[in-house]
C-alpha positions in Angstrom: 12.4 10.4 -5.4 13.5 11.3 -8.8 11.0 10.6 -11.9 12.6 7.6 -13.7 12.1 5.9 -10.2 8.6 7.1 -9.3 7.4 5.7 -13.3 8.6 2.4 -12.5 6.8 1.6 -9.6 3.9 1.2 -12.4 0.4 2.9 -13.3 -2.3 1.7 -11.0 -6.3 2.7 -12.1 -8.3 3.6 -8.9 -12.1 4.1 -9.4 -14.5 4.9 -6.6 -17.8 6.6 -7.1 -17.1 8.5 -3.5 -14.8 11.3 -4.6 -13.2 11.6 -0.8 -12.4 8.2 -0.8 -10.9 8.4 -4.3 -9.2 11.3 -3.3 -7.3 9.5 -0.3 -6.4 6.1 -2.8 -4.8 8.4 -5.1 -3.0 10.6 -2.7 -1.9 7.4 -0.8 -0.4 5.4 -4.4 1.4 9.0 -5.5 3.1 9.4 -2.7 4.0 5.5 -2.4 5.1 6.8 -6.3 2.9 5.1 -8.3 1.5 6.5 -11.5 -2.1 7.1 -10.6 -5.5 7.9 -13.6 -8.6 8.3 -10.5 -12.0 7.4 -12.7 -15.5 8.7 -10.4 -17.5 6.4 -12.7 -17.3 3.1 -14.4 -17.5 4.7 -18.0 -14.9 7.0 -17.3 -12.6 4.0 -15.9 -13.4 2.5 -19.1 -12.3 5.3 -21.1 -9.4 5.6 -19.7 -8.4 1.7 -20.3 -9.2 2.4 -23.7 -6.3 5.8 -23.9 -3.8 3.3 -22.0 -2.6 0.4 -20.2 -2.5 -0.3 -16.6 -0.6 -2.0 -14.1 -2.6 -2.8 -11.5 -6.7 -1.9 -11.1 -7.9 -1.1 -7.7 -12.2 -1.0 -8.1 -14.6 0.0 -5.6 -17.6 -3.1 -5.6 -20.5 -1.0 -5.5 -20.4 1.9 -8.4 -22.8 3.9 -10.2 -26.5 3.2 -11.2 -26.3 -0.3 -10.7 -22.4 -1.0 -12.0 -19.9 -2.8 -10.7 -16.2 -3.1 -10.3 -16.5 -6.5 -11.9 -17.6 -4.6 -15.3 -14.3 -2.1 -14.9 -12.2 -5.0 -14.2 -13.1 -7.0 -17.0 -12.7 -4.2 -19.2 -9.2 -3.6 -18.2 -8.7 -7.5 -18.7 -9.8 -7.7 -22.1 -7.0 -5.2 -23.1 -4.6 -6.9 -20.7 -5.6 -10.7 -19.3 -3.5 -10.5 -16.9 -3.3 -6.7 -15.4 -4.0 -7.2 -11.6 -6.8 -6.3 -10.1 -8.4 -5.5 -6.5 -12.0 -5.0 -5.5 -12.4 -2.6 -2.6 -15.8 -3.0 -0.5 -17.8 -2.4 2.5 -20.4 -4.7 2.1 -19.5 -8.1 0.2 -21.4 -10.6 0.1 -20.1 -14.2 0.3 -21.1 -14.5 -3.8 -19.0 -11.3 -4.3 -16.4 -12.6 -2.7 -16.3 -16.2 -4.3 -17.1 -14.7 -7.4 -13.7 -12.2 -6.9 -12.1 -15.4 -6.0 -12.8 -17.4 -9.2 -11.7 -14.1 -11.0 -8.7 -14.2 -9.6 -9.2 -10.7 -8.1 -8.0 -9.5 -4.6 -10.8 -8.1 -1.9 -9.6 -5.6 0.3 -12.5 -4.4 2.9 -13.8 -1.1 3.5 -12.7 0.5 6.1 -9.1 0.0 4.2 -6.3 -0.6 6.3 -3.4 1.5 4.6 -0.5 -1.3 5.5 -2.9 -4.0 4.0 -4.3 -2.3 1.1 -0.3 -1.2 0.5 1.2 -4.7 0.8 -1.2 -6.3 -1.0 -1.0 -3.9 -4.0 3.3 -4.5 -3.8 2.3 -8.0 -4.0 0.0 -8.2 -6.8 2.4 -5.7 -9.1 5.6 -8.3 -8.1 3.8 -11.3 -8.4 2.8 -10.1 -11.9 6.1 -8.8 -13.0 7.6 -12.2 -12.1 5.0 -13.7 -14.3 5.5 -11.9 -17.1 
């Protein structure tokens, strides 16, 4: 796949506080030939919405001391109110989810299914381009 083709598929934010896990979302969005920043923390998620803009968020639930992918999320939002964004957990609860819901954010479960978690990130990014 050539560059120009691989940079329009869009840059997609992972963050997960399990750096095996991360590891795997990032290989798994490069290869599909998304542009892909991997943040271990919330704060350095956060940072890195500050330095640019992304296309899609994909947030692990449960992050460091106490954070959450809601905080990441809605730091990404208020640069972009409208950037996409999916939570990724093992252990919702049904106020997570509800709470995700009223958000507007996607849930994918933990164990991710690859097919899923790649069909609903296609989704999201057209859904949003055809929005804009």
């Amino acid at each position: 796949m050539n560059v120009s083709a691989k940079a329009s598929q869009g840059r997609v934010l992972v963050v997960d506080d399990e750096t095996s896990v991360l590891t795997t979302y990032r290989l798994i969005l490069e290869q599909q030939g998304y542009a892909v920043t991997a943040s271990l923390s919330s704060r350095e998620a956060k940072e890195a919405i500050e330095k640019q803009g992304f296309d899609l968020v994909l947030c692990d639930y449960s992050l460091e001391q106490q954070h959450t992918g809601f905080e990441v999320i809605a730091a990404a939002r208020a640069k972009n109110p409208k950037v996409p964004s999916i939570l990724l957990t093992g252990y919702a609860t049904v106020e997570t989810a509800e709470e995700a819901r009223k958000k507007q954010i996607g849930v994918l479960f933990k164990p991710i299914d690859i097919k899923e978690f790649l069909a609903t990130i296609s989704s999201m990014l057209r859904n949003n381009n055809n929005e804009s």
